[in-house]
Structures are given as structure tokens and as C-alpha cells.
PDB file with SEQRES, HELIX, SHEET and CRYST1 records, atoms N, CA, C and O in Angstrom:
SEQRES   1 A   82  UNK UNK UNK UNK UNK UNK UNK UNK UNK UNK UNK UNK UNK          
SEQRES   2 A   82  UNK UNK UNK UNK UNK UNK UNK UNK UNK UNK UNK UNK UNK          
SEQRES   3 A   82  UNK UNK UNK UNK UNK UNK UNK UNK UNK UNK UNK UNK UNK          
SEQRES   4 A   82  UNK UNK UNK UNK UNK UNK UNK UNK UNK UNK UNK UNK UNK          
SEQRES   5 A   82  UNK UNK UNK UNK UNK UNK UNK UNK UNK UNK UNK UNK UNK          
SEQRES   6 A   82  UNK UNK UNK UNK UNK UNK UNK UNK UNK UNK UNK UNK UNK          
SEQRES   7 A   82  UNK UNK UNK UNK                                              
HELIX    1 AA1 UNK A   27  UNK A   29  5                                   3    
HELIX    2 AA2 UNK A   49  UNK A   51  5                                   3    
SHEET    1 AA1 2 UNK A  13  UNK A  15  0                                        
SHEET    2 AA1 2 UNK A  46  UNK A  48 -1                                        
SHEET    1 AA2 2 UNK A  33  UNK A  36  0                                        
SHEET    2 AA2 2 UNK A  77  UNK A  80 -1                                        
CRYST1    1.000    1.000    1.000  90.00  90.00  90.00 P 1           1          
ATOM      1  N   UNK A   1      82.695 116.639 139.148  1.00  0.00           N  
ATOM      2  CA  UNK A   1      82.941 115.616 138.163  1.00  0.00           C  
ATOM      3  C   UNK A   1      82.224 115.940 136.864  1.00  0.00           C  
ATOM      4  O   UNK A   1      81.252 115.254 136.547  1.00  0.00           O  
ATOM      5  N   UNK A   2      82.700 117.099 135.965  1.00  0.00           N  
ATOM      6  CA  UNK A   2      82.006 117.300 134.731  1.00  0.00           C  
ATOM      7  C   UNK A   2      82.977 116.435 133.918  1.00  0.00           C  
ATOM      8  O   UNK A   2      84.203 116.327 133.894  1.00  0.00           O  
ATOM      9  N   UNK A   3      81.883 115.816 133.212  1.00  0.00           N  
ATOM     10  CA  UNK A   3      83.244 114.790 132.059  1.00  0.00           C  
ATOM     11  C   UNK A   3      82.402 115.799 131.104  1.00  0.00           C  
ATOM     12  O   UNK A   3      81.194 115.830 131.342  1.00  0.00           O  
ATOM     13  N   UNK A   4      82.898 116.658 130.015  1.00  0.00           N  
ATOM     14  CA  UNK A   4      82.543 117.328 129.094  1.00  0.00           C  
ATOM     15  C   UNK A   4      83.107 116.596 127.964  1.00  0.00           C  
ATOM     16  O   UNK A   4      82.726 117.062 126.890  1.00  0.00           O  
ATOM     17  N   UNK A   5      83.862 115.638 127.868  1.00  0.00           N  
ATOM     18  CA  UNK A   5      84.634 115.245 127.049  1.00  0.00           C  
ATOM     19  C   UNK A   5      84.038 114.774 125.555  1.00  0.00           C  
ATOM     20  O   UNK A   5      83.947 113.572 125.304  1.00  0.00           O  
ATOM     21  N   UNK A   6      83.636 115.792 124.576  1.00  0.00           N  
ATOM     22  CA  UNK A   6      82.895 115.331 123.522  1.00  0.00           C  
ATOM     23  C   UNK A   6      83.790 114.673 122.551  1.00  0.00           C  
ATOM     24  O   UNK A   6      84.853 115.283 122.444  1.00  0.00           O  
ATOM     25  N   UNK A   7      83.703 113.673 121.847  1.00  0.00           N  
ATOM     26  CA  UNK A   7      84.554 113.442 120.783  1.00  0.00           C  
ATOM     27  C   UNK A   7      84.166 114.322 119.400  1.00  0.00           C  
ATOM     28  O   UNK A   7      82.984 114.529 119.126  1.00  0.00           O  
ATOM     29  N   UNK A   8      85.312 114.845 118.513  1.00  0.00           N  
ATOM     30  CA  UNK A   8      85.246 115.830 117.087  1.00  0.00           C  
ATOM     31  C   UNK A   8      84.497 114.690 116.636  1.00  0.00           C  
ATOM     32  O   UNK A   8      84.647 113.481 116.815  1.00  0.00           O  
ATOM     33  N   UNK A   9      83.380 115.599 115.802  1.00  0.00           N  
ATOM     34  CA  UNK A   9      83.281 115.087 114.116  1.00  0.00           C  
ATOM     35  C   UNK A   9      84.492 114.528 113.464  1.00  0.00           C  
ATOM     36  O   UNK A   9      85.608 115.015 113.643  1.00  0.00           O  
ATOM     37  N   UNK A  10      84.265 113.522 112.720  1.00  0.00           N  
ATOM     38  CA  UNK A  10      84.743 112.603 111.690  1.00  0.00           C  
ATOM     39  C   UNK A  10      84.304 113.776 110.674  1.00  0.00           C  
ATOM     40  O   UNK A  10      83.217 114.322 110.489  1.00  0.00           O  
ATOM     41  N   UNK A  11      85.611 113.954 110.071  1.00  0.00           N  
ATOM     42  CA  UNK A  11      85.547 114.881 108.852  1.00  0.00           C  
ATOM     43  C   UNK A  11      85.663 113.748 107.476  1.00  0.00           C  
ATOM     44  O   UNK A  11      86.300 112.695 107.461  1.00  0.00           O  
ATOM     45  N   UNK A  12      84.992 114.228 106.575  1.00  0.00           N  
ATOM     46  CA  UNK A  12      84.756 113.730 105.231  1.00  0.00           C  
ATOM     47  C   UNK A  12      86.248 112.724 104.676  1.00  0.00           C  
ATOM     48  O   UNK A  12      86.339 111.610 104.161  1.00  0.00           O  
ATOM     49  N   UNK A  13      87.314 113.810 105.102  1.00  0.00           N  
ATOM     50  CA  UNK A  13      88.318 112.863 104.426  1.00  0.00           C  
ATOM     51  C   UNK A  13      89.382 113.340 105.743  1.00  0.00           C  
ATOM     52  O   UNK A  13      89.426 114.263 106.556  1.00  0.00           O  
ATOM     53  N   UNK A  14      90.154 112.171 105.426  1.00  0.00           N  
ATOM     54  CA  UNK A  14      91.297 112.200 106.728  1.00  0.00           C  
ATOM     55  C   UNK A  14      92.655 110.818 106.537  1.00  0.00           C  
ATOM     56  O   UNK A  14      92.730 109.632 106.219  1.00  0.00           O  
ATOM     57  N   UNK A  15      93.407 111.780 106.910  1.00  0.00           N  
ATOM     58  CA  UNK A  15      94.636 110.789 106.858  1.00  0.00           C  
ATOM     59  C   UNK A  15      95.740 110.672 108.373  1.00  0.00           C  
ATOM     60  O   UNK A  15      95.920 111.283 109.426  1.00  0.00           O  
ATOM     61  N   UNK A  16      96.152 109.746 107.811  1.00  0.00           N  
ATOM     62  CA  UNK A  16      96.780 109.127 109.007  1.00  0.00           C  
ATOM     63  C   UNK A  16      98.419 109.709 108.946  1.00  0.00           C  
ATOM     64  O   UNK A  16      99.232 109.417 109.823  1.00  0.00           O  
ATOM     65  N   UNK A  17      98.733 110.529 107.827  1.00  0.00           N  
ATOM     66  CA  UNK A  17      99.977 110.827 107.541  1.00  0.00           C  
ATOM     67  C   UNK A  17     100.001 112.375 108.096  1.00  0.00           C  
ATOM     68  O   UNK A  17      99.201 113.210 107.671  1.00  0.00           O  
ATOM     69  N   UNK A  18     101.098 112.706 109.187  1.00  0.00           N  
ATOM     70  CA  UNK A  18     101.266 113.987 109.237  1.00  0.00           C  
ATOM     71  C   UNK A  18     101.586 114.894 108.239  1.00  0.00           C  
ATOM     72  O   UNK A  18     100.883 115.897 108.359  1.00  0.00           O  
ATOM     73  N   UNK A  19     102.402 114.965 107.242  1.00  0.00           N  
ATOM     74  CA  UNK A  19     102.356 115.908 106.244  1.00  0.00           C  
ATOM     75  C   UNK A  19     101.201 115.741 105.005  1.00  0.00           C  
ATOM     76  O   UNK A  19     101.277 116.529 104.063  1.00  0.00           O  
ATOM     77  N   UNK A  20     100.567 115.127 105.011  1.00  0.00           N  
ATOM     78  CA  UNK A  20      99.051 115.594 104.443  1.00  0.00           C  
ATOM     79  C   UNK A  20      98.227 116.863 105.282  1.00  0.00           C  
ATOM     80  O   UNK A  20      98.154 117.239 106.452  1.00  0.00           O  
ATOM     81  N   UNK A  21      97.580 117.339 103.783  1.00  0.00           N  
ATOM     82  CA  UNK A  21      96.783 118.479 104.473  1.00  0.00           C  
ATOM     83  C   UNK A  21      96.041 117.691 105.267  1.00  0.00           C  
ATOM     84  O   UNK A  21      96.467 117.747 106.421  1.00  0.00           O  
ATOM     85  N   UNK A  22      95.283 117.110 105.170  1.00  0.00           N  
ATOM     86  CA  UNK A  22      93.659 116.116 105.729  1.00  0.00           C  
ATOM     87  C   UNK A  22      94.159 115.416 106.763  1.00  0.00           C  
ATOM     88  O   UNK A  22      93.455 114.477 107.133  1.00  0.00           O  
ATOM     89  N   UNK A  23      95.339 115.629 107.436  1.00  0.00           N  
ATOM     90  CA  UNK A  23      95.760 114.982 108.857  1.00  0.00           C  
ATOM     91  C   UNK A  23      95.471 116.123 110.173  1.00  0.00           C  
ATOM     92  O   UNK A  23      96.066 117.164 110.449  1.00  0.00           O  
ATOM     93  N   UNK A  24      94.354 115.476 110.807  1.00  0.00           N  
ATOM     94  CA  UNK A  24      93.844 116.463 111.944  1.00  0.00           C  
ATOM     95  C   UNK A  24      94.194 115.429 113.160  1.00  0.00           C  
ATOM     96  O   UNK A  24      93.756 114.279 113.194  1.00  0.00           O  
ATOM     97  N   UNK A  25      95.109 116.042 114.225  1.00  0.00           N  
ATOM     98  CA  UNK A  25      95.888 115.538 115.645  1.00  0.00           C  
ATOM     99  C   UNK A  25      94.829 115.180 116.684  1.00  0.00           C  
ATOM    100  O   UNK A  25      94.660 114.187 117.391  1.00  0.00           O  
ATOM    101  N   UNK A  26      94.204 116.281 116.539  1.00  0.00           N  
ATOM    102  CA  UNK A  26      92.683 115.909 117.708  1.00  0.00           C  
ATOM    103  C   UNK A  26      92.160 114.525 117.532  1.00  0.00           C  
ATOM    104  O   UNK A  26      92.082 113.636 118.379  1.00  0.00           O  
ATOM    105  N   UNK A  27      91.817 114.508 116.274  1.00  0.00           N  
ATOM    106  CA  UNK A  27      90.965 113.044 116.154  1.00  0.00           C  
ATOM    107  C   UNK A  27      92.019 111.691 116.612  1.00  0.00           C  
ATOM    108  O   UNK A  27      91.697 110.901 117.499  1.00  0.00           O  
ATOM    109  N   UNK A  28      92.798 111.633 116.146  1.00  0.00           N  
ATOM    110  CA  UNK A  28      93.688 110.156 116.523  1.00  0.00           C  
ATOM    111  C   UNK A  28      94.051 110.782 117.634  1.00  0.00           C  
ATOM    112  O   UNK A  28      95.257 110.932 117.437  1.00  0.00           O  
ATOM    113  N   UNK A  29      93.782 111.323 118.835  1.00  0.00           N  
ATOM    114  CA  UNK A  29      93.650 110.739 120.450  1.00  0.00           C  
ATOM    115  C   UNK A  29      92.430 109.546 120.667  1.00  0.00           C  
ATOM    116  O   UNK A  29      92.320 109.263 121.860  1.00  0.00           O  
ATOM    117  N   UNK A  30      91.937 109.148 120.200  1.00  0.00           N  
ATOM    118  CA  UNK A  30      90.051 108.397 120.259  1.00  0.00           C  
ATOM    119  C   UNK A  30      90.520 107.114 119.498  1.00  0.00           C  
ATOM    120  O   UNK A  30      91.240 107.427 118.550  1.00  0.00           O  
ATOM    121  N   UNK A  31      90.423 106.413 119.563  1.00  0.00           N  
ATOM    122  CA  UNK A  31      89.773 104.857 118.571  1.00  0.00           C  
ATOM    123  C   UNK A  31      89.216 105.405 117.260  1.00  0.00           C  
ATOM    124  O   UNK A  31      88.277 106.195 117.358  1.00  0.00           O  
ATOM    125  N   UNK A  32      89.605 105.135 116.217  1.00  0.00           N  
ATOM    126  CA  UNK A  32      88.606 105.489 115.242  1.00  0.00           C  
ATOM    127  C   UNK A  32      88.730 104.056 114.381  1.00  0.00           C  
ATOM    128  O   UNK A  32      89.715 103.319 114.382  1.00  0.00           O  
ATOM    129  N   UNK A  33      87.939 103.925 113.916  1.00  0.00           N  
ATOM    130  CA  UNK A  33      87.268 102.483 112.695  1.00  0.00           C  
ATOM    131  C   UNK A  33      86.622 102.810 111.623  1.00  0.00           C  
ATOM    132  O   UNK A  33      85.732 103.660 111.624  1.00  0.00           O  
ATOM    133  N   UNK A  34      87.115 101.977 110.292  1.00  0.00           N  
ATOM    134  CA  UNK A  34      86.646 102.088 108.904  1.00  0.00           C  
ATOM    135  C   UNK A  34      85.995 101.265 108.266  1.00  0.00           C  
ATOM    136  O   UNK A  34      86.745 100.585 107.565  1.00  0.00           O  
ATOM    137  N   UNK A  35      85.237 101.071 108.197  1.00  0.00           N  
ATOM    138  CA  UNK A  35      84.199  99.946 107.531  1.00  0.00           C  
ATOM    139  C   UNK A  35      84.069 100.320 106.121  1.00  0.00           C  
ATOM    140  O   UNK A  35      83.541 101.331 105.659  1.00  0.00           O  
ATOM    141  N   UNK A  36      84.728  99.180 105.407  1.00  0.00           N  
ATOM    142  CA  UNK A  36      84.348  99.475 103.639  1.00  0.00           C  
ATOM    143  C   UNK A  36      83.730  98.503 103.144  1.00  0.00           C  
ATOM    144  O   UNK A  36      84.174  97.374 103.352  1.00  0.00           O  
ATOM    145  N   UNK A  37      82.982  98.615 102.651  1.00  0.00           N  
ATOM    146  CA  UNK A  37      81.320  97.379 102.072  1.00  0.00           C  
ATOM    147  C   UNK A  37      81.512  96.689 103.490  1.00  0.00           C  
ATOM    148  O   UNK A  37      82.135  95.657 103.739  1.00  0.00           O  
ATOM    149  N   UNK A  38      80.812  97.531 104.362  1.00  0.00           N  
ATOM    150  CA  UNK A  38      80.577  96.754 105.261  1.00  0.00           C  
ATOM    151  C   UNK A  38      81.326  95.854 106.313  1.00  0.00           C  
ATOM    152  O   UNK A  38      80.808  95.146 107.177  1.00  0.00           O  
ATOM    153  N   UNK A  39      82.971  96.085 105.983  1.00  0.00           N  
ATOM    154  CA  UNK A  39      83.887  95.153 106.673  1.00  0.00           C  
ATOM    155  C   UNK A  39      85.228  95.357 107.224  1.00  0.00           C  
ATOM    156  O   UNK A  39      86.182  95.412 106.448  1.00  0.00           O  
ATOM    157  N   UNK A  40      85.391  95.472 108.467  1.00  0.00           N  
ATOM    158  CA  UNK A  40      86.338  96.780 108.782  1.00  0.00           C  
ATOM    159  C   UNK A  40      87.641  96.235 108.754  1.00  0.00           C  
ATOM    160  O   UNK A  40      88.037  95.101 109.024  1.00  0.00           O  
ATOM    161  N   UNK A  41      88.369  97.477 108.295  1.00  0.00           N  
ATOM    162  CA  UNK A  41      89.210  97.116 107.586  1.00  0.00           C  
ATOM    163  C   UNK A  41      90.413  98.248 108.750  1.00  0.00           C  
ATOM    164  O   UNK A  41      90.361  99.409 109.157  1.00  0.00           O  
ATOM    165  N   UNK A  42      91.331  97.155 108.896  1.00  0.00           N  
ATOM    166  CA  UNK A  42      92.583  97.829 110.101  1.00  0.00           C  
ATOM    167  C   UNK A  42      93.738  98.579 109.355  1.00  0.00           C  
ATOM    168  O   UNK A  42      94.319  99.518 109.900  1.00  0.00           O  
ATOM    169  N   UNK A  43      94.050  98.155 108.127  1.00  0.00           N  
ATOM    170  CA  UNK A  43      94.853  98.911 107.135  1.00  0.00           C  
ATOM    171  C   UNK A  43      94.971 100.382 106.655  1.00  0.00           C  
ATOM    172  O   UNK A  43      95.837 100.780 105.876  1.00  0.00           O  
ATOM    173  N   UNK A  44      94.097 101.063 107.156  1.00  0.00           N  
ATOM    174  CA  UNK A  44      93.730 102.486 106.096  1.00  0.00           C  
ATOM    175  C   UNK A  44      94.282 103.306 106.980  1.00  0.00           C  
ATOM    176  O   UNK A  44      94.299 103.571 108.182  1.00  0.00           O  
ATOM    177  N   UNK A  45      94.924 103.746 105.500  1.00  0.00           N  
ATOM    178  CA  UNK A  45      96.190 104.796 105.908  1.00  0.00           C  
ATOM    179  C   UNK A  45      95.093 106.543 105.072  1.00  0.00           C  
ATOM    180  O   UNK A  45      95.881 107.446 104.790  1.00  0.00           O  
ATOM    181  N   UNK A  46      94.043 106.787 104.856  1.00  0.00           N  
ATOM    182  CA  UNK A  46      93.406 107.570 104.351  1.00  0.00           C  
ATOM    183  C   UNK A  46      91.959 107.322 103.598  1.00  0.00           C  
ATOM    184  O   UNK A  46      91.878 106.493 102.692  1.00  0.00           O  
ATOM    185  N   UNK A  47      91.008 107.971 103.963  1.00  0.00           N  
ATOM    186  CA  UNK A  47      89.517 107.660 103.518  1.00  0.00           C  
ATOM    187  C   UNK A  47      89.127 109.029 102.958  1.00  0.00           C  
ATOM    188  O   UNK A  47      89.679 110.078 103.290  1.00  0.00           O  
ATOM    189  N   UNK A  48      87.817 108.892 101.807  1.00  0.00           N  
ATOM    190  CA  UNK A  48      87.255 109.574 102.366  1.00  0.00           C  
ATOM    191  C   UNK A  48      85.680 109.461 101.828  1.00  0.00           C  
ATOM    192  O   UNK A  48      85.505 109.067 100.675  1.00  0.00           O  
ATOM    193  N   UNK A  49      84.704 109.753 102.535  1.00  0.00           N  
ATOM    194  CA  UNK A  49      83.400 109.070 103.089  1.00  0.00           C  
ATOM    195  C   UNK A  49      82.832 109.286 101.343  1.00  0.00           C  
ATOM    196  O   UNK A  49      82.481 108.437 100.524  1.00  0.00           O  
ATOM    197  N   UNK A  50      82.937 110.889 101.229  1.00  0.00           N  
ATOM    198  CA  UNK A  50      82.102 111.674  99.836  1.00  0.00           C  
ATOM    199  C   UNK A  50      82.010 110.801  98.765  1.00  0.00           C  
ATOM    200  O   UNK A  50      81.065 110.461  98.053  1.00  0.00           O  
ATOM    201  N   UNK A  51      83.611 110.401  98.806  1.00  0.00           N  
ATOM    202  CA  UNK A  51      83.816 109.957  96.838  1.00  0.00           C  
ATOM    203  C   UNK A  51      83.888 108.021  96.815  1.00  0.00           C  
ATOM    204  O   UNK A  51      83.872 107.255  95.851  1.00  0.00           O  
ATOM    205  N   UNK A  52      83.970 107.740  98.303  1.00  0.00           N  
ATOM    206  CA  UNK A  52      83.933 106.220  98.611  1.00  0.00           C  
ATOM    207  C   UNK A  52      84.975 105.585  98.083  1.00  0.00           C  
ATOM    208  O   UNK A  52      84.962 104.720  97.208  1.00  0.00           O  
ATOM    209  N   UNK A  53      85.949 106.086  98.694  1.00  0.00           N  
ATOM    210  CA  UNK A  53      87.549 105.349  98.557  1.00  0.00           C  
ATOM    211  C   UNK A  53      88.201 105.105 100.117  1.00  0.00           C  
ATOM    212  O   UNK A  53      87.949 105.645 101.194  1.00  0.00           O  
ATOM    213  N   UNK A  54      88.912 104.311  99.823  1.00  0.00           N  
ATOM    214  CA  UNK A  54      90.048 104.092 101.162  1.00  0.00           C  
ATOM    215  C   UNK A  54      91.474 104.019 100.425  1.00  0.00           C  
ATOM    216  O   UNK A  54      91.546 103.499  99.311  1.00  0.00           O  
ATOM    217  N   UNK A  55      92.591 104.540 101.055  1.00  0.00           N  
ATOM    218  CA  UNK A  55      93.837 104.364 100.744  1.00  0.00           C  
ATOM    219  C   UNK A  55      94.500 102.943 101.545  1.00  0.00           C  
ATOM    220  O   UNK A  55      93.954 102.602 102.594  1.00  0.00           O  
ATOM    221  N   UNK A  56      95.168 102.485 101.252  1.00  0.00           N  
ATOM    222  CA  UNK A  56      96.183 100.975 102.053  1.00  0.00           C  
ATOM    223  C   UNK A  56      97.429 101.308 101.340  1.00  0.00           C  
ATOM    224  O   UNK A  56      97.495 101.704 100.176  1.00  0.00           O  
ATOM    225  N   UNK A  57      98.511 101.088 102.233  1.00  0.00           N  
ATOM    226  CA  UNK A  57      99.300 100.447 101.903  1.00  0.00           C  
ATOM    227  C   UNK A  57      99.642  99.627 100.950  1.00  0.00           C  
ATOM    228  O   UNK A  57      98.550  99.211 100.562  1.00  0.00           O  
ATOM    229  N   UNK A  58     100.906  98.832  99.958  1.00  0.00           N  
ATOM    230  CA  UNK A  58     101.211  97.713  99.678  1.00  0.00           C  
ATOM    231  C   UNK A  58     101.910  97.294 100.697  1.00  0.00           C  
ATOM    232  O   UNK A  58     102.408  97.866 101.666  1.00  0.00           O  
ATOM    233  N   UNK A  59     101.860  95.770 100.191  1.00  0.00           N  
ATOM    234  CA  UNK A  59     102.982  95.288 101.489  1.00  0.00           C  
ATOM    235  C   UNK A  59     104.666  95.238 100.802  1.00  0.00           C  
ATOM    236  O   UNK A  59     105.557  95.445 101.626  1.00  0.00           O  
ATOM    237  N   UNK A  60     104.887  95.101 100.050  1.00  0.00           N  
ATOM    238  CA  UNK A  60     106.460  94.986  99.694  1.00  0.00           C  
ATOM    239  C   UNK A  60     106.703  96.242  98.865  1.00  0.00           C  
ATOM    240  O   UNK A  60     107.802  96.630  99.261  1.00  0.00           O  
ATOM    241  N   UNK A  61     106.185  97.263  97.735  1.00  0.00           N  
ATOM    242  CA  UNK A  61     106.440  98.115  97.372  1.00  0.00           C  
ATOM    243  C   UNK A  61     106.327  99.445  97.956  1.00  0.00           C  
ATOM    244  O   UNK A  61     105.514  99.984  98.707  1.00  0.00           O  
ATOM    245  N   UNK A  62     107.748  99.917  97.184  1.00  0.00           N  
ATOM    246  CA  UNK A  62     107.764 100.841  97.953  1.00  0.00           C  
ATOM    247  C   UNK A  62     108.539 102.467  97.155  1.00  0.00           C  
ATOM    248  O   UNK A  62     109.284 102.164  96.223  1.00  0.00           O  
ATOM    249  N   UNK A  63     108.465 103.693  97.353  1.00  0.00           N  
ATOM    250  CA  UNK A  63     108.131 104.764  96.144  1.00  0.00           C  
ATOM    251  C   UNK A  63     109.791 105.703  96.855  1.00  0.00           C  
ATOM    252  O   UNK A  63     110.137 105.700  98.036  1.00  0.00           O  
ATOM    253  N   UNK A  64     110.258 106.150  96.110  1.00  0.00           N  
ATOM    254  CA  UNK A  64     111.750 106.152  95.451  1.00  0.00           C  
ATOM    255  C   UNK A  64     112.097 107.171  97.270  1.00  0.00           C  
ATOM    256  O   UNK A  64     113.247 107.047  97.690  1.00  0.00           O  
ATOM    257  N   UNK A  65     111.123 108.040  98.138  1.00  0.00           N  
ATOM    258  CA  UNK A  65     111.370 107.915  99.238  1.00  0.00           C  
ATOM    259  C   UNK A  65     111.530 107.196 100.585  1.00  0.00           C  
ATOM    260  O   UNK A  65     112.062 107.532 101.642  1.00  0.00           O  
ATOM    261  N   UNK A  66     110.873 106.068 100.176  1.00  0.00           N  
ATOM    262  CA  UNK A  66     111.140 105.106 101.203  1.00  0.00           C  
ATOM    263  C   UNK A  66     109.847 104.894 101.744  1.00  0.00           C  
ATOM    264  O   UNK A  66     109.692 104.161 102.721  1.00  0.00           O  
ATOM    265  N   UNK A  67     109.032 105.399 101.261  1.00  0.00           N  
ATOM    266  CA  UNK A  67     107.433 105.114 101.819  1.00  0.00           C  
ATOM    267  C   UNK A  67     106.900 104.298 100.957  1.00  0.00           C  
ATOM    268  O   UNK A  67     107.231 104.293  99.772  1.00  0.00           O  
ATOM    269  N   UNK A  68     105.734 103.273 101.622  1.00  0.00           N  
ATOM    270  CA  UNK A  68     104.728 102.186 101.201  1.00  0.00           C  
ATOM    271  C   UNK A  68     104.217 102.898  99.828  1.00  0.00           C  
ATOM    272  O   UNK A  68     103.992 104.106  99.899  1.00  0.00           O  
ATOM    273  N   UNK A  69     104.033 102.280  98.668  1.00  0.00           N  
ATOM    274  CA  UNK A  69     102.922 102.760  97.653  1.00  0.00           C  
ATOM    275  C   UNK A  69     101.511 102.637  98.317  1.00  0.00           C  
ATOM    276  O   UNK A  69     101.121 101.825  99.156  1.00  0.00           O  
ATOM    277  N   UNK A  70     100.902 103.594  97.751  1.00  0.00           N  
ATOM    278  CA  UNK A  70      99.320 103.427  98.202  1.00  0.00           C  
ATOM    279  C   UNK A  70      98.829 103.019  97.454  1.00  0.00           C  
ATOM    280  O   UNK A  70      99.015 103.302  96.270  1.00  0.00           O  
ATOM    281  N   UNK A  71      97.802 101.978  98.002  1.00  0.00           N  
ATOM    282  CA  UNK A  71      96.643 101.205  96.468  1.00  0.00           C  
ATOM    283  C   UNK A  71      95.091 102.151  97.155  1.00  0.00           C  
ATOM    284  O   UNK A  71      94.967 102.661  98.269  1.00  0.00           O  
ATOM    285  N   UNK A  72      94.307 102.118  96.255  1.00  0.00           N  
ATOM    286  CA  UNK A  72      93.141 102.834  95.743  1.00  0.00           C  
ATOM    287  C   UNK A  72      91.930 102.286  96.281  1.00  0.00           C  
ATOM    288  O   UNK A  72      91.066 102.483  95.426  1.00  0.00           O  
ATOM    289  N   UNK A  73      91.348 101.595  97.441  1.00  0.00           N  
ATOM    290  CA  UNK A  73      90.102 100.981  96.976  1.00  0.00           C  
ATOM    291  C   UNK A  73      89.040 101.559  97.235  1.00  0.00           C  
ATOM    292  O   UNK A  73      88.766 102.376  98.115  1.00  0.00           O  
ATOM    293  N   UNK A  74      88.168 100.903  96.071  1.00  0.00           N  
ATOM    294  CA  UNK A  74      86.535 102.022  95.880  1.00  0.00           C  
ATOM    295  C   UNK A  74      85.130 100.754  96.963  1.00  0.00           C  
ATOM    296  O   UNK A  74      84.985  99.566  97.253  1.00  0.00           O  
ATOM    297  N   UNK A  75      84.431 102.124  97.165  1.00  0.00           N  
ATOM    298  CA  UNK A  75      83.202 101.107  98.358  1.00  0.00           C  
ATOM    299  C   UNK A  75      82.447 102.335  98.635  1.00  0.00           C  
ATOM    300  O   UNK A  75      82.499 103.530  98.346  1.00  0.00           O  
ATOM    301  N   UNK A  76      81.726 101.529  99.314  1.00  0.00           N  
ATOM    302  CA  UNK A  76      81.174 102.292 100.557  1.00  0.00           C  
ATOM    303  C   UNK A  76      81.573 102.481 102.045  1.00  0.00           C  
ATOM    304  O   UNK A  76      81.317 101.634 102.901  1.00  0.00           O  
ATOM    305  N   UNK A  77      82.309 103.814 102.332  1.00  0.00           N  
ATOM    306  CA  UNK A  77      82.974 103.859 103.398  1.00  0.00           C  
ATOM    307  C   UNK A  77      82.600 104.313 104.294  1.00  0.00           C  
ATOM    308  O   UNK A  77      82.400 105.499 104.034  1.00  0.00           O  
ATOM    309  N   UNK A  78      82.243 104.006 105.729  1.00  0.00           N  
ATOM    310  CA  UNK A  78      81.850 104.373 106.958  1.00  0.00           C  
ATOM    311  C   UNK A  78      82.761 104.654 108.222  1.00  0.00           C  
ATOM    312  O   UNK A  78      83.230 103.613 108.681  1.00  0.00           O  
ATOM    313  N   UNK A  79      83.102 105.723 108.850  1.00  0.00           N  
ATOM    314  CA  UNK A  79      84.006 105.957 109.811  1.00  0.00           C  
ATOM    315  C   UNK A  79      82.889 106.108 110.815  1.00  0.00           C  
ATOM    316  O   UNK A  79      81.747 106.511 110.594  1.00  0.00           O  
ATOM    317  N   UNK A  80      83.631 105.556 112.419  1.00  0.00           N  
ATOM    318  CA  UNK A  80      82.957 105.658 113.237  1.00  0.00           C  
ATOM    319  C   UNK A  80      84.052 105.562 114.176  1.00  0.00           C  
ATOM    320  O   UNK A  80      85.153 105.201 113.759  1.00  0.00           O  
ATOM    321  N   UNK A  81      83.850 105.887 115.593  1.00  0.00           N  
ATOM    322  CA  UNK A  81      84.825 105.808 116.921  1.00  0.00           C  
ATOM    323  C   UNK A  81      84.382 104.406 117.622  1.00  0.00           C  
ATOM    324  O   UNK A  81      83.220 104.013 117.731  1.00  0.00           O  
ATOM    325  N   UNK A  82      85.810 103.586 118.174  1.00  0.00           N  
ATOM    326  CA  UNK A  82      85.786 102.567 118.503  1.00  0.00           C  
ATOM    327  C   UNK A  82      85.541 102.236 119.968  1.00  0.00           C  
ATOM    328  O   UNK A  82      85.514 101.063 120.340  1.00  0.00           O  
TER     329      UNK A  82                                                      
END                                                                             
């Protein structure tokens, strides 16, 4: 019974979109959670820790392919496994 099972490092920046570079497959097998000023936030479609942004969604707009616009928000961002 070896459980070796380590979870990856949380890399600096990461997205939830497969055709982004910054989308790594390993990590979303695990729970992962985003805390921005402190308050976690279920929306984020991309972070990243360095420059203290999170990406979201809008809810009704939407960009001439058929995907959500992304809004911008600035904080202090903390990733951790859930």
C-alpha cells in the first residue's frame, strides 16, 4: 500500500482553457481553489499569483467567437488544493 500520490506545484499562472499556453492537464485532476483579497472566488477562468490578477467571465457578453468576454480583476491572489 504505497500511496505516493504527491499533488504538482501550483504554477504562477494557469488557466482553465485548453488552448491557452498556461493550461496544464495534470493539475485539474485535484480540487484546486482561488482566494482573491481573501475570498474565494468559484468563477476563475485564469490567475496569476506574480502580477495579482484573476480572469472571470461576463455573464451575458460575449466575443465575435462565441466565447464569454473576460473581465480583469486586480488583488491579492492565493491558489491552494481543495
Amino acid at each position: 500500500m504505497n500511496d505516493t500520490t504527491s499533488l504538482p506545484t501550483l504554477p504562477d499562472r494557469l488557466s482553465s482553457d485548453p488552448r491557452s499556453p498556461h493550461h496544464v492537464e495534470e493539475i485539474f485532476e485535484h480540487n484546486i481553489g482561488i482566494l482573491l483579497n481573501g475570498k474565494e472566488r468559484f468563477d476563475v477562468e485564469e490567475y496569476c499569483i506574480s502580477e495579482g490578477w484573476v480572469r472571470v467571465p461576463s455573464h451575458k457578453a460575449m466575443d465575435r467567437r462565441g466565447h464569454p468576454l473576460m473581465l480583469t480583476v486586480k488583488g491579492k491572489v492565493e491558489a491552494f488544493y481543495s
